[in-house]
C-alpha positions in Angstrom: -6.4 5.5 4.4 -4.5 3.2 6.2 -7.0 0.8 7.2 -7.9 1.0 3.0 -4.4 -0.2 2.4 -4.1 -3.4 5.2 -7.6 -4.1 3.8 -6.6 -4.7 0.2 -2.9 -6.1 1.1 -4.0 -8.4 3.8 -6.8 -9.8 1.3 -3.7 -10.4 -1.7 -1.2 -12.3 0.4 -0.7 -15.6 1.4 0.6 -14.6 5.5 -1.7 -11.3 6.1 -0.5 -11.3 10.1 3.0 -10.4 8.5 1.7 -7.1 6.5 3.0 -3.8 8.2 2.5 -0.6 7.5 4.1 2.8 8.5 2.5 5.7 7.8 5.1 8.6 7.6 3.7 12.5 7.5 5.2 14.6 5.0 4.7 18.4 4.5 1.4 18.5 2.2 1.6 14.1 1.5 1.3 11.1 3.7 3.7 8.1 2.8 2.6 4.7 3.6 5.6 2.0 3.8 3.8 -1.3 3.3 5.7 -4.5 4.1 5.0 -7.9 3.4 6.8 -11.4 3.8 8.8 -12.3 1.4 7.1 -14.7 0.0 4.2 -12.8 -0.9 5.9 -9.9 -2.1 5.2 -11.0 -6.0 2.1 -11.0 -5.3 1.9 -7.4 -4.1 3.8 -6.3 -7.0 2.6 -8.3 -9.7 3.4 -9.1 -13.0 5.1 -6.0 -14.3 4.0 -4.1 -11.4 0.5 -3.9 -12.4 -0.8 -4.9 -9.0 1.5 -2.2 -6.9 0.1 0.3 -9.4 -3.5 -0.5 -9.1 -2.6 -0.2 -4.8 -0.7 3.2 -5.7 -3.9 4.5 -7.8 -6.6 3.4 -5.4 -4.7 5.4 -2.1 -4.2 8.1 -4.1 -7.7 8.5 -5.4 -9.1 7.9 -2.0 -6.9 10.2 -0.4 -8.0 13.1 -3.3 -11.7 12.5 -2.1 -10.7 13.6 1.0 -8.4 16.9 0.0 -5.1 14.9 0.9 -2.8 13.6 -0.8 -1.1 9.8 -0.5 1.6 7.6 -1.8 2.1 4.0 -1.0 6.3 2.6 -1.1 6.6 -1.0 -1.0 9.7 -2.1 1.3 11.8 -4.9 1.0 
């Protein structure tokens, strides 16, 4: 799931050696943190968030497929 995540990230921002992410283990979930430059944090989000929705949707359907369940928080 995490390479899923540093895949589509990497491929949306302008400084992809600057994307991080944490992965946090939660009772029944798994919490990515994803961060990004600062510059390229608009383009992670997107207008009206419809970019870090689509991000959110897609690790949580992939994580489904798999019995697990995911959620992705973007950090500042």
């Amino acid at each position: 799931m995490k390479e899923l995540l540093m895949y589509i990230v990497k491929h949306l921002v302008d400084n992809p050696d600057e994307v991080s992410i944490v992965e946090r283990k939660l009772d029944a979930s798994t919490i990515y943190e994803l961060r990004v430059a600062s510059g390229d944090m608009g383009k992670v989000i997107g207008r009206h968030g419809r970019t870090a929705k689509d991000i959110r949707t897609l690790i949580r359907a992939a994580a489904a497929r798999r019995g697990e369940r995911a959620t992705v928080e973007i950090m500042d």
